[in-house]
KEROBA-551529 format. One record per residue (C-alpha): residue in three letters; x, z, y. Coordinates in steps of 0.25 Angstrom, whole numbers, plus 5000, padded with zeros to 4 digits. Each point is the difference from the previous one (the first is absolute). Last residue first. Layout:
N
ALAXZY/...
END
This chain:
373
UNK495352144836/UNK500149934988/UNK500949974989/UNK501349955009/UNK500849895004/UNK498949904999/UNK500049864992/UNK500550044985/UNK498649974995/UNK499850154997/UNK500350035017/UNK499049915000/UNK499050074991/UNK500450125007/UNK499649955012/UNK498649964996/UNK499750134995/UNK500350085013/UNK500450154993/UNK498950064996/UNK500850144995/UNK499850014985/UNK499949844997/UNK501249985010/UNK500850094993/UNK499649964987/UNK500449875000/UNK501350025009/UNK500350074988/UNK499549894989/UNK500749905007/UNK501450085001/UNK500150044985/UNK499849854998/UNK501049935010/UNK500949954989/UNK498849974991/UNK499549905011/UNK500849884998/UNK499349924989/UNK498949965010/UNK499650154998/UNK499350095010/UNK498649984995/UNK499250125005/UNK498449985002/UNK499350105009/UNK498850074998/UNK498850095008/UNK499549915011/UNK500349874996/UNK501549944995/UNK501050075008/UNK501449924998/UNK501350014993/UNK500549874996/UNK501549975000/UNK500749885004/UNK500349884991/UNK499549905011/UNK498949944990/UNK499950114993/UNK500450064986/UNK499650084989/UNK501150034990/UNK499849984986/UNK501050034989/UNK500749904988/UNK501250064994/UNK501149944992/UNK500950084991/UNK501550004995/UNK500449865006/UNK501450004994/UNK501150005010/UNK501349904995/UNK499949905009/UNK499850085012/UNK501550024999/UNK500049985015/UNK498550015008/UNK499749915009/UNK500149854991/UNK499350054989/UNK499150095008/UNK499549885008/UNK499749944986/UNK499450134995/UNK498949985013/UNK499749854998/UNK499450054987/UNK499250115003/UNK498649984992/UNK501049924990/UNK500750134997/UNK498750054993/UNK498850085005/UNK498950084992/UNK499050085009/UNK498749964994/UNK498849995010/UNK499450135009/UNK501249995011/UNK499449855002/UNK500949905005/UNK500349915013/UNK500750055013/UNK501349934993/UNK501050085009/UNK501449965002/UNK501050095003/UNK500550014985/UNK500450114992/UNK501250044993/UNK500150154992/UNK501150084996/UNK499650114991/UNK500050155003/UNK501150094995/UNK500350075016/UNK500049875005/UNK500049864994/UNK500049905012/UNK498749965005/UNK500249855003/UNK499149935011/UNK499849854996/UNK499949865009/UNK499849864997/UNK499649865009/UNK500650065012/UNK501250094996/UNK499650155000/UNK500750104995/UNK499550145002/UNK501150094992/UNK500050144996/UNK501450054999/UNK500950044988/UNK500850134993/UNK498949984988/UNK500549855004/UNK501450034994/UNK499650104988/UNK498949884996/UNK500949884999/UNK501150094993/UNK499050034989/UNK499549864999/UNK498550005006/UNK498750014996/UNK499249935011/UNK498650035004/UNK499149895006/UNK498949995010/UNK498849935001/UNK498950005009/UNK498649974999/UNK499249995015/UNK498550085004/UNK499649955014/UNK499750125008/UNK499249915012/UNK499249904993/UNK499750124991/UNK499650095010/UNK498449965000/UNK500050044986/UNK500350155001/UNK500250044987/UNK500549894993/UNK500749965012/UNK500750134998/UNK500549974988/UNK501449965003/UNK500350155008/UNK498850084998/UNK500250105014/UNK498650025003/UNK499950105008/UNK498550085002/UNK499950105010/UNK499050125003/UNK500049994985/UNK498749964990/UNK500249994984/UNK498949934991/UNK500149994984/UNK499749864994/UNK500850004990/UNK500949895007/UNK500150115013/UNK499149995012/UNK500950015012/UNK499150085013/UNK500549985015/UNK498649955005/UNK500849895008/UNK501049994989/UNK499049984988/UNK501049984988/UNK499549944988/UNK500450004985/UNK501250095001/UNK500850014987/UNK500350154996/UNK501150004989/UNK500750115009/UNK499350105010/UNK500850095005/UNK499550115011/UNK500950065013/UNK499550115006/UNK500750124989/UNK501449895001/UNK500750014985/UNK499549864997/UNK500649945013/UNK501250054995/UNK500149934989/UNK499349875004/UNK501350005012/UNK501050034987/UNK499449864992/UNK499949935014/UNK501450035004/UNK500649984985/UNK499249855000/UNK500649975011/UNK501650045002/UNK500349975014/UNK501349935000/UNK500849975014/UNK500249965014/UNK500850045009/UNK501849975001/UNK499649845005/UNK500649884996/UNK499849875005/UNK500349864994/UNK500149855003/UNK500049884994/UNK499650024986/UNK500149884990/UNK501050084989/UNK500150145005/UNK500950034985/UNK499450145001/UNK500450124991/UNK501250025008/UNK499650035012/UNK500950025010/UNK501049914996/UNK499049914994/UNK499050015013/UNK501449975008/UNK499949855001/UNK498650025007/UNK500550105009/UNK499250105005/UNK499050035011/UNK499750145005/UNK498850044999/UNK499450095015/UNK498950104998/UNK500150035016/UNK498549945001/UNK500449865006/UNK501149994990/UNK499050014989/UNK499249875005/UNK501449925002/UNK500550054986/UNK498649974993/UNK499849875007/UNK501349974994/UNK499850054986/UNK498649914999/UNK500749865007/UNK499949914987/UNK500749885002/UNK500549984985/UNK500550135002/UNK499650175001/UNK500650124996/UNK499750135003/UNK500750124994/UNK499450145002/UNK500750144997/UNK499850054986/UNK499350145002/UNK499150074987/UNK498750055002/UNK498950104993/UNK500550135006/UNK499550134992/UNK499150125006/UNK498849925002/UNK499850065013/UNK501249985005/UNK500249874993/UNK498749975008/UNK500450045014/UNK501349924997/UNK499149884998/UNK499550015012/UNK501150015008/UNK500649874992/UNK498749915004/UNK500150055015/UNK501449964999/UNK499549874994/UNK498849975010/UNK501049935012/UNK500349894988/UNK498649994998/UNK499649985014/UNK500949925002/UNK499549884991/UNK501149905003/UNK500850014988/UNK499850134995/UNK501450064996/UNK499850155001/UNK499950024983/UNK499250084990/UNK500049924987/UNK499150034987/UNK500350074987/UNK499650034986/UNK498749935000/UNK498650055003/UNK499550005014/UNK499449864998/UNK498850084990/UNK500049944985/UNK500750134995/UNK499150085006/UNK500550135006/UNK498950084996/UNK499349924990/UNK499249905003/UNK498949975008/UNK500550105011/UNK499050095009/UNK500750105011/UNK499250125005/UNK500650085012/UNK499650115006/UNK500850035014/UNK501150115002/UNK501249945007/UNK500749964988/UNK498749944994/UNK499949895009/UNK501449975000/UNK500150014985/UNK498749904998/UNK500549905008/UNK501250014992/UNK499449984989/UNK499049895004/UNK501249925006/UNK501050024988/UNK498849964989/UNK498850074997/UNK498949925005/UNK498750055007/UNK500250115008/UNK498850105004/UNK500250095012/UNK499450145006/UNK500350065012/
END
């Protein structure tokens, strides 16, 4: 079999390995370079975690999720991920952590509640003003992003069957004829054609752009006080939600920077426009640092980042047969970098062996146990 991926970020990369790693050719185009520094793969980290509120699916998908990855250190020969535990926290009426626990508990991935008063023992980094109740769980880590996507370009460069093309913009893509005509006006045709082009799909593919809703974020690095940074180096994640405001942290680990970001999407903005962000993009978010995070006082903003998620409606993934030769991948909503090396492998396997399209693109959607039968 031969396949064409359009977008060279986590999803169309690992896509690409799974098809190649069982011996199909493989031609991936990138409008930038290889990886793209405008691509929402690109940043130092993201979160993989079990807590899931409600969506089951997704929280039954993270031992999946971490097999995978373990297939692709293997093959990459280096392990891109760090483990910090998991502390949900949620106030203000906000149930999130709750729903977590009860959901987990159902699946044998039980949280154990903690303390509020004990946060500070605990946890000494956190002051816990305003949260009500917390959860801890031992899983749950640091997946190092932009280093996974630089190594998986690497080694998908060294694979005989597998052909790079960087700076290659696609104008059109035909995925009933399974053919892409490239922005110089070159023509490529594959048995299949996936479209994996993250916030720019709906430039692409028009008609999914009121589905894969293109939306600005912004998140900010801290420098912190050398003892600041030597505790939370040794720090959990943390999904803190509080009704009106809430923020994940990325602790520093392994020399990386420690990041806070909100949960709230602005499903607005266009990936190709100016990137620039200032503190007032995410005001109400340093005030609930201010009052979260102890000594947060004396951390300097050390840079802020704007990046682009494309998200839905519902927030769950889209992976879904598009005509009779292409499919359009948009496992995002800002929470699909965790389960990437697991998407572009079910991806493949189903592409290779026909595997019932319709159910994996439930079991995508976090609604079906499994990929397919």
């Amino acid at each position: 079999m031969k396949a064409i991926i359009v977008g060279g970020g986590i999803m169309g990369l690992s896509t690409a390995w799974g098809l190649a790693r069982d011996g199909h050719e493989v031609e991936l185009f990138e409008q930038g370079p290889l990886p793209n520094p405008l691509a929402s793969s690109m940043d130092e980290h993201r979160l993989i975690r079990h807590p899931y509120g409600d969506q089951m699916g997704y929280a039954r998908l993270i031992d999946d999720a971490y097999a995978a990855w373990d297939l692709l250190w293997g093959d990459l020969g280096q392990r891109f991920y760090a483990a910090t535990g998991t502390l949900a926290l949620t106030g203000n009426g906000a149930d999130w952590a709750e729903r977590s626990a009860r959901a987990l508990a159902t699946i044998g991935r039980p949280m154990i509640e903690l303390r509020v008063a004990d946060l500070p023992t605990r946890f000494p980094q956190i002051e816990a003003k305003g949260v009500e109740r917390a959860f801890w769980m031992d899983s749950g880590g640091v997946l190092f992003a932009q280093d996974i996507v630089t190594a998986l370009a690497q080694h998908l460069a060294r694979q005989p069957r597998v052909r790079l093309h960087p700076h290659t913009p696609i104008r059109s893509a035909d995925l009933e004829q399974g053919r892409i005509v490239t922005g110089a006006g070159a023509t490529h045709a594959a048995d299949v054609v996936v479209v994996a082009a993250g916030a720019w799909v709906g430039h692409l593919l028009p008609d999914l752009g009121r589905r894969l809703v293109p939306s600005r974020q912004v998140v900010i690095y801290f420098d912190l006080p050398a003892a600041a940074r030597a505790a939370w180096a040794n720090g959990p994640m943390i999904i803190e939600k509080t009704g009106d405001v809430g923020l994940y942290l990325v602790p520093p680990m392994e020399g990386r920077g420690l990041k806070v970001g909100d949960h709230e999407f602005s499903r607005a903005g266009d990936p190709t426009a100016e990137r620039a962000a200032s503190e007032d993009d995410i005001r109400p978010l340093l005030e609930r640092c201010r009052s979260l995070l102890r000594g947060f006082e004396r951390w300097r903003t050390d840079r802020l980042k704007a990046c682009f998620y494309t998200v839905t409606a519902d927030e769950r993934f889209v992976v879904e047969k598009q005509a009779a030769h292409g499919w359009v991948m948009s496992p995002c909503s800002g929470h699909g970098f965790k389960f990437g090396a697991l998407m572009g492998l079910e991806l493949a396997r189903t592409l290779a062996t026909g595997r019932d399209a319709g159910a994996h693109a439930r079991w995508a959607a976090g609604l079906e146990a499994t990929a397919a039968t």
